[in-house]
N, C-alpha and C positions, 0 to 999 in steps of 0.2 A: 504494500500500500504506500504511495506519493503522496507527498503533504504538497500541498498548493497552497499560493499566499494570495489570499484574496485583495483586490482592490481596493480603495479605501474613499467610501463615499467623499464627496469633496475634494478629493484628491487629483493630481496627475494622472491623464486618460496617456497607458505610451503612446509613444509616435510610432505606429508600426504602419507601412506601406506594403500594397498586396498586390498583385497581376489581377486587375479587371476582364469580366468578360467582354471578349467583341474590341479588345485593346487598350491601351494607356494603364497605369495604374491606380490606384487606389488611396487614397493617404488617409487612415481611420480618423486622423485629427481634425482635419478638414474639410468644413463643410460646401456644397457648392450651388450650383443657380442661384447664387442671392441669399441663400438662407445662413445663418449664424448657429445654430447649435444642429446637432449630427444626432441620430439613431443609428444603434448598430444593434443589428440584429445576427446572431450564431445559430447556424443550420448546422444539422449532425451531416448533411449528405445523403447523397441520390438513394442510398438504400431508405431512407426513412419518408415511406409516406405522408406521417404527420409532418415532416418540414414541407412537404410538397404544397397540403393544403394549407397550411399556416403564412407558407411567401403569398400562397395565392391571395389571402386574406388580407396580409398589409398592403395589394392591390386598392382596396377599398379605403383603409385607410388613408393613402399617400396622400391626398389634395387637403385635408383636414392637419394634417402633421405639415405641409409646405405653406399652409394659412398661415400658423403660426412660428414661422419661421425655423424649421425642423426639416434637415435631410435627411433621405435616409437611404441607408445599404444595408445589407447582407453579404455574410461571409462563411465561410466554410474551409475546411481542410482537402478536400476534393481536388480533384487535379482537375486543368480544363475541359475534358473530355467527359468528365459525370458530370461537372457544375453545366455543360452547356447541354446534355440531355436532361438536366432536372430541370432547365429553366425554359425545356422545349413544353414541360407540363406547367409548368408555374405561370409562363408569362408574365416575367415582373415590368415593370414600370420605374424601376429604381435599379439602380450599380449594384452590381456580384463582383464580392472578391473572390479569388479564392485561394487555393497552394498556403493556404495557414500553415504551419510549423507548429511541430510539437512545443519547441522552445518558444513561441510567439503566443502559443496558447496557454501554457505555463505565466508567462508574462500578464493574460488577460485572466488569470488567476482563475479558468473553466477547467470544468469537471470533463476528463477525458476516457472513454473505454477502450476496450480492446474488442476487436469483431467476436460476436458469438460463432462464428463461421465464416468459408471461406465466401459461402455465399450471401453473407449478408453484405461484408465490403473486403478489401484488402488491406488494411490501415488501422490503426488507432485514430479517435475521431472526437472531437470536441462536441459535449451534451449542449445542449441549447441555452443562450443568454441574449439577457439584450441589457445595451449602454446606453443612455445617453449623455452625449457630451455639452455643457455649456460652455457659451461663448469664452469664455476663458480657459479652454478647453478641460475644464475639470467634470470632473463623474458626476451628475447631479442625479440620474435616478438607476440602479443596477437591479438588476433581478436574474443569478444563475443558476441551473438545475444541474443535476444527477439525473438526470432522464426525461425520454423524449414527453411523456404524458405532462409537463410542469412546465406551463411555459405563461404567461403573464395574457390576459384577459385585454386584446388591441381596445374594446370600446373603451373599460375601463381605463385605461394606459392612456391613451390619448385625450379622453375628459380629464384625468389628471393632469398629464402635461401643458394640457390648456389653462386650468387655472393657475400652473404653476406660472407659465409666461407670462400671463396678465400682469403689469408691473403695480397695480392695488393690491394684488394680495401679498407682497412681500415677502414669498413664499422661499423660504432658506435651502438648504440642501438637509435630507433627514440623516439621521444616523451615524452623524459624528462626535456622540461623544464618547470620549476615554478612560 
């Protein structure tokens, strides 16, 4: 058993850069079209259904998260060649990274497995999380599992993040005391 060092709400998001699908890369820190703070969402990979329909899902979301000033990607451990037949089902509307690194997901402090079989994947594969990053590029809301059924509720997720931006509510970053 690996110990992994979890993230630290309010913290320093790394600066880790990824090969994008369809070209150029990716920079997690970095938001883009005009938007200031980043969503990062972590796919287990082509083997796992449930990421299939859950990218499909932050489809509906996107235009609600780019209101409020919120990019967003996905990323995975996948080599080009799964992330681009998974996102032949998904049809996202938003940046796929992928070619994550054991040591890069270590870095984003994710719970990682080993395939149950040859036929599930070839790889050890990071369980599912999502970031988001504030314009300062610090961690302002984290949520990461140990498996694929535990993944964070988009309506929920996004009515939260809405009032958080709202600059009335003066809404802080949770979960940093020590």
């Amino acid at each position: 058993m690996s110990t992994t060092t979890k993230l630290a709400a309010g913290g320093t998001f790394p600066d880790i850069t990824l090969p994008k699908l369809r070209g150029g890369t990716l920079r997690l820190t970095q938001p883009e079209n005009g938007h200031d703070w980043r969503m990062v969402v972590v796919y287990r990979g082509k083997h796992c259904p449930i990421c299939t329909r859950y990218l499909r899902e932050l489809n509906t979301h996107l235009p609600a998260l780019n209101a409020i000033g919120i990019d967003l990607v996905a990323i995975s451990g996948d080599p080009e060649e799964k992330a681009l037949d998974q996102m032949d089902l998904a049809h996202p509307d938003y940046d796929i990274g992928y070619g994550l690194t054991l040591d890069q997901m270590r870095a984003l402090g994710l719970y990682i497995s080993h395939p149950r079989s040859p036929q599930e994947t070839d790889r050890p594969f990071a369980e599912p999380a999502v970031f988001v990053i504030n314009a300062d590029g610090n961690l302002q809301v984290t949520e990461i599992a140990n498996g694929p059924f535990v993944r964070p509720d988009l309506e929920l997720l996004v009515g939260g993040l809405k009032f958080i931006r709202n600059p009335d509510n003066d809404y802080p970053v949770r979960g940093t005391h020590v």
